[in-house]
N, C-alpha and C positions, 0 to 999 in steps of 0.2 A: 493459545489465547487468540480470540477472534479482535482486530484493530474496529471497536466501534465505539462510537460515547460511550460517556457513565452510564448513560440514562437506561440503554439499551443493551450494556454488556451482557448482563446473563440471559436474553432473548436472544443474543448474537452466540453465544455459548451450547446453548442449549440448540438452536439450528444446526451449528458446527455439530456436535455429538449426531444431530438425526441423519444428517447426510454422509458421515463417514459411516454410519451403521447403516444405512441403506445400500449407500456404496461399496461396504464391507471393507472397509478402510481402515488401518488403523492407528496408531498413536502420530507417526509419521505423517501425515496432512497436516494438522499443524505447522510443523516444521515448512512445507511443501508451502503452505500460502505464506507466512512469514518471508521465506526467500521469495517467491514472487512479489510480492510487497517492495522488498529492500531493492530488486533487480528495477521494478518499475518506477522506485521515489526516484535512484542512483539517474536512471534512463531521461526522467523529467529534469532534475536541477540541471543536468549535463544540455539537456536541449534550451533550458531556460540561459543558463550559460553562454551557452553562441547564441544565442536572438538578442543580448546585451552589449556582448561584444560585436556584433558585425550592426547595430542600431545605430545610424546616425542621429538622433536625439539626445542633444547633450542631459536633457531634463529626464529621461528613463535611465542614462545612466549613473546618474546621483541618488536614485533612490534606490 
């Protein structure tokens, strides 16, 4: 599954299918950008995380 809107999912799908055929890829890409995804959301909240806590802004850190 390719992470894109509603609107776009099966254009985001069917890309996905043309470039692992191209690339000669196969079931495992999927899988491959999903863990990249998860490694890169993990990598952001962790950064957004210390720029909250080291903020001297009492008002950034209430919301």
């Amino acid at each position: 599954m390719v992470v894109t809107s509603n609107d776009n999912l099966k254009v985001g799908d069917s890309m996905a299918h043309l470039l692992q055929n191209m690339a000669g890829m196969g079931d495992l890409t999927e899988q491959v950008i999903i863990t990249d995804f998860l490694i890169a959301s993990k990598s952001a909240n962790k950064n957004y995380a210390a720029a909250i806590a080291e903020t001297t802004t009492p008002e950034v850190k209430t919301r």
